[in-house]
C-alpha positions in Angstrom: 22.1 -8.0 2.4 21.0 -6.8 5.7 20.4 -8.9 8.6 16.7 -7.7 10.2 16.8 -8.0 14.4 14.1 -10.0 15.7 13.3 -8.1 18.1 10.9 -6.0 18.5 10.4 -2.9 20.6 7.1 -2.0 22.6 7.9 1.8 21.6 8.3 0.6 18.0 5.1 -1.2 18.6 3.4 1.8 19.9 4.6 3.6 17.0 3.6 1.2 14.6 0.2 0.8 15.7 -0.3 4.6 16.0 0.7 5.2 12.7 -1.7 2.6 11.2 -4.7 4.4 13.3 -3.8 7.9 12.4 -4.5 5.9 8.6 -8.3 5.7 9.6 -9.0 7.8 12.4 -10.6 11.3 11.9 -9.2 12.9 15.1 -5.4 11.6 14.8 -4.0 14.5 16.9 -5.9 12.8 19.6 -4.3 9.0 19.5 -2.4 7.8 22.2 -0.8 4.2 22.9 0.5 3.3 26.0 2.9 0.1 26.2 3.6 -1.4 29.0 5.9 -4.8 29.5 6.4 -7.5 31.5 8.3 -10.5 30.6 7.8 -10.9 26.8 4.5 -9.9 27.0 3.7 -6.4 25.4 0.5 -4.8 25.9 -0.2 -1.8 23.7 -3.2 0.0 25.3 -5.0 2.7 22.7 -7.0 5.5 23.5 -8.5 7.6 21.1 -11.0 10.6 21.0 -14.5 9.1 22.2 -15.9 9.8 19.2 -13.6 7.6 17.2 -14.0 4.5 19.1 -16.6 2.8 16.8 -14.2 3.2 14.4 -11.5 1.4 16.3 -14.0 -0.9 16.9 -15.3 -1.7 13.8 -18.4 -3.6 12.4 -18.5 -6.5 14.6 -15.1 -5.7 16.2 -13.8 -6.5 12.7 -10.9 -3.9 12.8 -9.9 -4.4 16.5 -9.5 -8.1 16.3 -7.5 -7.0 12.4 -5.0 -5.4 14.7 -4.8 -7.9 17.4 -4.2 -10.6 15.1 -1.2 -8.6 13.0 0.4 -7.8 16.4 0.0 -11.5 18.0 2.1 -12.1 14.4 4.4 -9.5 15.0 4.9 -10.6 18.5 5.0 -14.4 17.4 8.2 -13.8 15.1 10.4 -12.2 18.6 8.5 -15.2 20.9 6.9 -12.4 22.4 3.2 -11.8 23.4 1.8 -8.3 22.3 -2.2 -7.8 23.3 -3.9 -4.7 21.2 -6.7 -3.2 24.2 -8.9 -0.5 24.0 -9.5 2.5 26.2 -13.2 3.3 26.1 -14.8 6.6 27.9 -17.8 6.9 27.9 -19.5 10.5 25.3 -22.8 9.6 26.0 -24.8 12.7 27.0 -27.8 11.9 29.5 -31.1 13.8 29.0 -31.7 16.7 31.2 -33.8 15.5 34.6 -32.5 11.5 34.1 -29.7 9.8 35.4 -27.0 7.0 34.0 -28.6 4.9 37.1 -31.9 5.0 36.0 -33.2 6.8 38.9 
């Protein structure tokens, strides 16, 4: 029987989560996760095609906090901290002659 490391990887994090995305999201050539690490806290920052983002997001956040809560587990079995963020721009279009400000 094979002994499984308990360590994880950020980059097999990243890969992880981006494979579960590309799962559910229409424009998977577009998914990116960025990992960053500092002590043993990972945080895996996603950023997807603007017009995927509700997606991501989910009916009352429902999916995001889904893949929060599976990494916090994957991160609890190494004692490590791994956050799940997402990158939000902006696609929405003003109307010609108005302004985001309001002005």
């Amino acid at each position: 029987m094979n002994e499984q490391s308990s360590e994880f990887d950020p980059l097999e994090n990243a890969e992880l989560l981006t494979e579960l995305l590309r799962a559910f999201i229409p424009h998977a050539d577009k998914i990116k996760v960025e990992e960053s690490r500092v002590d043993n806290m990972v945080s895996l920052n996603v950023h997807v095609d603007p017009d995927d983002v509700g997606i991501v997001i989910g009916k009352d956040g429902q999916t995001i906090l889904a893949l929060q809560h599976l990494f916090a587990k994957i991160g609890s079995a190494s004692r490590q901290r791994i956050h799940v963020s997402l990158a939000c721009e902006s696609n929405r279009r003003t109307r010609p002659g108005r302004s985001r400000s309001g002005t």
